[in-house]
C-alpha positions in Angstrom: 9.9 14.3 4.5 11.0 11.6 2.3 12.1 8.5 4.0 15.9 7.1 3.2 16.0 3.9 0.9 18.1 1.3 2.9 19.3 -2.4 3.0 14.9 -3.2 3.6 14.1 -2.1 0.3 16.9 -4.0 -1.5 14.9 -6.1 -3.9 17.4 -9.2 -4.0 16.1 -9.5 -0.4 14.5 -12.9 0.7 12.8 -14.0 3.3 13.3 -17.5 5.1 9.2 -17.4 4.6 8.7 -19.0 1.3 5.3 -17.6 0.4 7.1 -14.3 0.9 9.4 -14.7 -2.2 6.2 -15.2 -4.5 6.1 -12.8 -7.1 2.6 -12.4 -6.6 2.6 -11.6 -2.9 1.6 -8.2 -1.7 3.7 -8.5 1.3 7.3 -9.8 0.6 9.7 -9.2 2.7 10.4 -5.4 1.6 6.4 -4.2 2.9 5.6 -5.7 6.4 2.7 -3.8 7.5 1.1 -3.6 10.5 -2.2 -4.6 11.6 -4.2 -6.2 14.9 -5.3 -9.6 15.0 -7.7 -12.2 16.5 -7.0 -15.7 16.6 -9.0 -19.1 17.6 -11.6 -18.4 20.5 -9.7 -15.4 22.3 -11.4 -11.7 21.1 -8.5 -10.2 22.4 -6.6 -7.8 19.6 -2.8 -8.8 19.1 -0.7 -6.9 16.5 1.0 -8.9 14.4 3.5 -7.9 10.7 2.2 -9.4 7.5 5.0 -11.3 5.6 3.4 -13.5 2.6 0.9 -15.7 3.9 1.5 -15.2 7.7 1.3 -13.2 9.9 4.2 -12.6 13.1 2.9 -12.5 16.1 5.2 -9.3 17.6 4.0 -9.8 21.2 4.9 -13.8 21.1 8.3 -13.1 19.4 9.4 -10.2 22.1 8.4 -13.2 25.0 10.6 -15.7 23.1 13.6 -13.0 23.1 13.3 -12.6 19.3 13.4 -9.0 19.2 15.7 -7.4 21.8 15.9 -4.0 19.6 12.5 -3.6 20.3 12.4 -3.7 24.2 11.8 0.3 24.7 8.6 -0.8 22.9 7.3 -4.2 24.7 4.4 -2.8 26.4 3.0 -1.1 23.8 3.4 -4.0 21.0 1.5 -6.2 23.5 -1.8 -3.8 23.4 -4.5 -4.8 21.5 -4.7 -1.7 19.4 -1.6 0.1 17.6 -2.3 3.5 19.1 -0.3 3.0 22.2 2.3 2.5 19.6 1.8 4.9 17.5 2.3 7.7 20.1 6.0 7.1 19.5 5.4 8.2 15.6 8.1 7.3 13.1 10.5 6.3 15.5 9.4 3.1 16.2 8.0 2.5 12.7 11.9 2.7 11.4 13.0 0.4 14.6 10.2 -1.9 14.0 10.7 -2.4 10.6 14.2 -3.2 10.8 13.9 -5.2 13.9 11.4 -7.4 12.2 13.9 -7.5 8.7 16.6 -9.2 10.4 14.2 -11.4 11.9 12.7 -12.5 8.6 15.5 -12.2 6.3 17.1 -15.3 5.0 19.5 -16.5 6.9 18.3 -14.4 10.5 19.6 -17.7 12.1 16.2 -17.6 14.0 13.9 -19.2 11.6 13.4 -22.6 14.1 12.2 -20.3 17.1 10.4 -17.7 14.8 8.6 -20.2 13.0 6.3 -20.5 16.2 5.4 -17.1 16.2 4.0 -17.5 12.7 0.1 -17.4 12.3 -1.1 -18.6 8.6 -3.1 -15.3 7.4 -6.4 -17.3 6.4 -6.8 -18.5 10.0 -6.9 -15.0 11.6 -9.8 -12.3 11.8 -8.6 -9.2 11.1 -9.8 -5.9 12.8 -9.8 -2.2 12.7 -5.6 -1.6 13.2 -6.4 1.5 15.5 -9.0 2.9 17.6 -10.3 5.9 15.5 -11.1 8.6 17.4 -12.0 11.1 14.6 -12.5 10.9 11.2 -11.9 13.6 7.9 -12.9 12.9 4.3 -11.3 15.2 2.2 -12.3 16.1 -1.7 -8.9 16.5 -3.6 -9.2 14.5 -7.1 -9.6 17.4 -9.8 -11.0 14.5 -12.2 -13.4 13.6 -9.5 -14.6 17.2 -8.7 -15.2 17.9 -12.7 -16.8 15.0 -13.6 -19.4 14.9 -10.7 -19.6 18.6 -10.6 -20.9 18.6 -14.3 -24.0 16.8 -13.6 -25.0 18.7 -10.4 -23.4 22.4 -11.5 -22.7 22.2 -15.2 -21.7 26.4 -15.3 -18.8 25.6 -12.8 -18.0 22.2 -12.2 -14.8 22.6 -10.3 -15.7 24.9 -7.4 -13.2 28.6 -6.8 -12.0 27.0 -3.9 -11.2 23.4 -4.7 -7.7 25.0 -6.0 -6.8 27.0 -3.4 -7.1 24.4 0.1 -8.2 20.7 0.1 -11.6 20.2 0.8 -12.7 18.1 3.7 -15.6 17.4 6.0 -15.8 15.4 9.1 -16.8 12.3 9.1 -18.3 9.4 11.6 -15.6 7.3 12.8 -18.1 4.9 15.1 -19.5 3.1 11.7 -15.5 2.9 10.3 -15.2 -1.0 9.7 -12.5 -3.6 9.2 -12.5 -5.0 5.5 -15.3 -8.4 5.1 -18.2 -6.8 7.3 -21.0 -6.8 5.3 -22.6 -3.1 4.0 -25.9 -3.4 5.2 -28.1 -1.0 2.9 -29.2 2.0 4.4 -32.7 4.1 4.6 -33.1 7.6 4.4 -34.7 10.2 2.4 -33.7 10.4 -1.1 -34.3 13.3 -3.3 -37.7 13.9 -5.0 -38.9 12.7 -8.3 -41.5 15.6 -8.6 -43.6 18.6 -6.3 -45.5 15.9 -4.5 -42.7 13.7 -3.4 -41.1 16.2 -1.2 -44.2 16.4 0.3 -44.7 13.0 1.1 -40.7 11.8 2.1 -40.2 8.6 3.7 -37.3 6.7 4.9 -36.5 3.7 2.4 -33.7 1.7 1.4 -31.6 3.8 -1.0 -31.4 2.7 -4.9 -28.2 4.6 -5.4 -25.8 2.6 -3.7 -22.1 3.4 -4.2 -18.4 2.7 -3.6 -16.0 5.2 -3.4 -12.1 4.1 -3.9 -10.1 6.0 -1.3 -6.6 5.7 0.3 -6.1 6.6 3.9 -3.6 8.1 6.7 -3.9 7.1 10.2 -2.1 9.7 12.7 0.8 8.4 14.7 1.6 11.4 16.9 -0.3 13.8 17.4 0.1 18.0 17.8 -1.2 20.4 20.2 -4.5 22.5 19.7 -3.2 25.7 19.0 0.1 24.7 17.1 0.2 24.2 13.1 2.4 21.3 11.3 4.3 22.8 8.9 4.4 20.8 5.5 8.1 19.4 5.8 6.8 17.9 9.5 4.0 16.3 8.3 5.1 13.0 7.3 6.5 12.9 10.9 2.8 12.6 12.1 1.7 10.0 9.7 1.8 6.4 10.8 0.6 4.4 7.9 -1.5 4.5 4.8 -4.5 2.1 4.3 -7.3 1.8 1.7 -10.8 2.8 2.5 -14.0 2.3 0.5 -16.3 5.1 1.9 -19.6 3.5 0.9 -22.3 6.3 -0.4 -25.8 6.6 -0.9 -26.6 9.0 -3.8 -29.7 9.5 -4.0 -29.8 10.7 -0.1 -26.5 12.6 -0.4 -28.1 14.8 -3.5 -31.2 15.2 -1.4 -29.4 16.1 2.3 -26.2 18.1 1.5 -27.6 21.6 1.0 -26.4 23.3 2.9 -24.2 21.5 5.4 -22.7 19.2 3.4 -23.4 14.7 3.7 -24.5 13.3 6.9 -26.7 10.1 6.6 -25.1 9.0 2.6 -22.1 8.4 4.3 -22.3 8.0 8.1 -23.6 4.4 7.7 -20.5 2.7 7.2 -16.5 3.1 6.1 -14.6 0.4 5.4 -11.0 0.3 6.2 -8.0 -2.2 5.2 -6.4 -3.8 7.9 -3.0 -3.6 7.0 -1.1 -0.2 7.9 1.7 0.5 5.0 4.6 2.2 6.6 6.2 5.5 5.1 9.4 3.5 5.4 8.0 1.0 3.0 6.9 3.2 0.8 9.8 5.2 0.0 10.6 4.2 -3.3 7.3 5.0 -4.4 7.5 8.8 -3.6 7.4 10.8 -7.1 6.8 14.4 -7.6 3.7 16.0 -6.3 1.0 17.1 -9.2 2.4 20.0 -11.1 0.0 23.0 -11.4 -0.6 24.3 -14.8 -0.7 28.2 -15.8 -4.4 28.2 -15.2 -4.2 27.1 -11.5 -3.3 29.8 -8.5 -0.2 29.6 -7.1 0.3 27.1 -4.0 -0.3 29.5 -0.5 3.2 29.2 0.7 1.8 26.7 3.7 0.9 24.0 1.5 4.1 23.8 -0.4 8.0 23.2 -0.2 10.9 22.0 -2.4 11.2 18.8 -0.9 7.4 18.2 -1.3 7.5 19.0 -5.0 10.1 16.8 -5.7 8.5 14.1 -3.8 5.4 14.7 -2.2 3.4 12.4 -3.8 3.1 8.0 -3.3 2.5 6.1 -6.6 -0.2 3.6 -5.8 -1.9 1.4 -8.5 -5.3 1.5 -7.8 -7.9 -0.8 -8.9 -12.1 -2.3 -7.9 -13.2 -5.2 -8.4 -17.1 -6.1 -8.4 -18.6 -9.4 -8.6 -22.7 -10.2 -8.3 -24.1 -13.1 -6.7 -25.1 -14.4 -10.4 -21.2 -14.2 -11.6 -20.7 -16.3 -8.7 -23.6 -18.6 -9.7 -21.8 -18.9 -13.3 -18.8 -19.5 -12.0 -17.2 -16.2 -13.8 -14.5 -14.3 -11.8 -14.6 -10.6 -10.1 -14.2 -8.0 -13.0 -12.4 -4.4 -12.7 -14.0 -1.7 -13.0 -11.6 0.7 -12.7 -7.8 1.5 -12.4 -7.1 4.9 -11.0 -3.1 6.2 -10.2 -3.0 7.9 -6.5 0.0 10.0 -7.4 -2.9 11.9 -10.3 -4.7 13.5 -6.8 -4.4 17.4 -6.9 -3.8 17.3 -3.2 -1.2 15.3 -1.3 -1.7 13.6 2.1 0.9 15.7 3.3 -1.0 18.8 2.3 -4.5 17.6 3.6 -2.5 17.1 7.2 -1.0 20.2 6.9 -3.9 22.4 5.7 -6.2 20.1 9.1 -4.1 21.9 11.4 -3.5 25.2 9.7 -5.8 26.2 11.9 -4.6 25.3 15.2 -7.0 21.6 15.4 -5.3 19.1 17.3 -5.0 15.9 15.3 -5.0 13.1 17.5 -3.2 10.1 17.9 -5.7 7.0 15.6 -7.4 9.9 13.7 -8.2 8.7 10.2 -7.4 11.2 7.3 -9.1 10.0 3.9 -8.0 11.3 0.2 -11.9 11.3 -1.5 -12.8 9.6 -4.5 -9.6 8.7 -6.1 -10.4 9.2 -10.2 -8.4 9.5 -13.0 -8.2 11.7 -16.0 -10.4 9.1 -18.4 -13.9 8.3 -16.8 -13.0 4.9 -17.2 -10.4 5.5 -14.4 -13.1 7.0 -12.3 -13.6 5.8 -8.7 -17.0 5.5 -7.7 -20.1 4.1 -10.0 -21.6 7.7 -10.0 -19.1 8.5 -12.6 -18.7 5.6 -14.6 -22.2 5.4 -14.9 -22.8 9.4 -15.3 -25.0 8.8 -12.1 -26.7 5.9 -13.2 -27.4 7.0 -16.4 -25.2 4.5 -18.6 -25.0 1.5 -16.4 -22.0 -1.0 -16.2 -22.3 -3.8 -18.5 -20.8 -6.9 -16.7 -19.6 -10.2 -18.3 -22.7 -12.4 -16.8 -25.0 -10.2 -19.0 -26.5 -8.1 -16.0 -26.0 -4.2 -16.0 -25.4 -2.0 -12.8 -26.1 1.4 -12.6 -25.6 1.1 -9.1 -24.7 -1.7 -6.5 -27.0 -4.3 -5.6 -27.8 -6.7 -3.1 -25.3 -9.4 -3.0 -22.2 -7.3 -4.7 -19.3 -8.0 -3.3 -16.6 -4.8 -3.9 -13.1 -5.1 -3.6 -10.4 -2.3 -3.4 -6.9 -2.9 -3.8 -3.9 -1.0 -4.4 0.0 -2.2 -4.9 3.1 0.3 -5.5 5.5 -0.4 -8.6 8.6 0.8 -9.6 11.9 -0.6 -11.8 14.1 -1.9 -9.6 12.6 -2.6 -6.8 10.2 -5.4 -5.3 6.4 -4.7 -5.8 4.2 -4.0 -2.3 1.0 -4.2 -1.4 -1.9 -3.0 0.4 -3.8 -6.3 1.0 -7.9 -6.2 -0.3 -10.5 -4.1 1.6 -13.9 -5.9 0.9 -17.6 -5.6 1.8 -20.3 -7.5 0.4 -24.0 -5.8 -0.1 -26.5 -6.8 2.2 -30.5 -6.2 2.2 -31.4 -3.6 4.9 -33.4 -4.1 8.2 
């Protein structure tokens, strides 16, 4: 657990890409993430490293000899999907980000024959990084599970077990989206006004329409059904983090969830980042995982270690932006709405993986792991509308003059996320957007 700080994360470090040396990039030389691309009229996926406004083309700079350290890994960083690659795990994250370093890094000596493996970012259409097989949305903000349980279960907010285990469900991974496709609003039943509206349901376009600002794992290797990843192992399995807005309809998810749990409020769509952030990138962002106060049960002995107390946690600024089709109109810029810390979560990636196994389920290679609403202590910080609009009860007053208690046609919602720390160079997560649409 914990990867090694190294020559990549020295923040004097420049790259021979001038955009990359902004001070306002997300992806200077010390982040390169991974995604999968398309470019002009070929659908065909290639995966490429974003470094300020470009994008490498791996595939084109392993045919021009660029990157002889990565030969063991040719055939699988010419795929059109990362999972190929990401059987290999954190192996060929750490030779891939250091192959591609030297590469980059002023002075490589390579910058005439790398420079046509460059793609400018705004010409490319990003997709899905991974096929997903599988797909678990977990529960594991205490700020979250108080402030929502007090307006469905005032006499105990915080549910006995929430404390004990993270709470997940599984989710569909078929409607899991790259960032800029549209959310098309969904139908469903939504829960009664009165006696004589359960009697008469019908399927209309919810009125309840919500984000929900989340930060997720996809699995690199995979384990065995029948075998358990211990805690200190599970950053072994994890390939790369991404953000992920799981769009939800309330006013179906109040009326469907008893007593299985969401199925059509969420199944309609999740939308996904398309840059993967690397463990290796994000090591000098790991702080200590969430201390438990007197009040809280001890950790169960699976779920906990000395190295993940010390740093089993990622500090991740967090922030949504919103803007309506009449801010555009006046010409008025996307406004925050919130600006939750991921290292606040009471659960830790590493203990979500962990406790999905515990029980012998074989997590797969592309499996998506999701954290839940990420909220912070001050509703303010919350991460979905349903709290900071005490479920639509106090709409959002926006600075066109309109009020929101929940999304509307035409809202565009965008989630972003960059890590921080003194003394070293600021990375970032790149946006993950979806714009409302009318439903069918």
């Amino acid at each position: 657990m914990s990867e090694a700080i190294d020559h990549t994360h020295n923040p004097r470090a420049r790259s021979w890409v001038q955009s990359a040396n902004s001070p306002n990039t997300e992806f200077p030389i010390q982040n390169l993430p991974l995604g999968v691309f398309e470019h002009g009229q070929s659908p065909k996926g290639r995966i490429g490293v974003a470094i300020g406004d470009q994008v490498l083309d791996i595939a084109a700079a392993l045919d021009k000899g660029l990157l002889p350290e990565l030969a063991e890994f040719k055939a699988e960083l010419h795929m059109s999907a990362l999972n190929a690659l990401m059987t290999h795990g954190r192996r060929a994250t750490r030779a891939l980000r250091h192959a591609v370093f030297g590469l980059l890094q002023e002075g490589s000596g390579h910058e005439a024959l790398a420079l046509t493996c460059l793609l400018p970012m705004r010409e490319l259409r990003m997709q899905v990084p991974a096929h997903i097989g599988d797909f678990t949305d977990f529960f594991t903000s205490i700020h979250h599970a108080r402030r929502t349980g007090e307006l469905s279960r005032p006499d105990m907010p915080v549910a006995a077990n929430f404390r004990h285990m993270p709470i997940g469900y599984h989710g569909r991974a078929s409607s899991v989206v790259q960032s800029g496709v549209p959310c098309i609003r969904p139908r469903g039943q939504a829960t009664p006004s009165s006696a004589a509206a359960v009697a008469a349901q019908e399927y209309l376009p919810t009125q309840a329409l919500d984000f929900e600002l989340e930060v997720g794992c996809l699995i690199g290797k995979g384990n065995a059904l029948g075998s358990t990843v211990p805690i200190d192992e599970a950053e072994d399995h994890m390939f790369g983090l991404c953000l992920v807005n799981d769009w939800s309809a309330r006013d179906i998810q109040g009326w469907e969830s008893y007593p299985l749990g969401p199925f059509l409020a969420k199944s309609f769509m999740t939308t996904v980042s398309p840059w993967l952030v690397t463990l290796e990138a994000l090591a000098p962002f790991r702080v200590a995982a969430p201390a438990r106060t007197p009040e809280d049960p001890p950790l169960p002995p699976v779920l906990t270690s000395a190295k993940h107390a010390a740093v089993g946690a990622i500090s991740i600024s967090l922030e949504v932006l919103l803007q309506t089709a009449v801010m555009r109109e006046q010409g008025l810029e996307p406004v925050v709405l919130t600006s939750p810390q991921f290292s606040e979560q009471y659960w830790t990636l590493t203990q979500m993986l962990t406790h999905h196994a515990s029980n012998g389920c074989n997590l797969r290679t592309g499996d998506l792991l999701s954290s839940g609403t990420v909220s912070g202590v001050e509703r303010e910080n919350s991460g979905c509308m349903v709290e900071l609009t005490t479920l639509g009860k106090e709409p959002l007053r926006l600075p066109s003059g309109e009020t929101r208690p929940f999304l509307e046609d035409g809202d565009v919602v965008w989630l972003r996320g960059v890590c921080r720390r003194d003394g070293y160079q600021s990375i970032g997560f790149g946006e993950c957007m979806g714009q409302i649409k009318e439903g069918r």
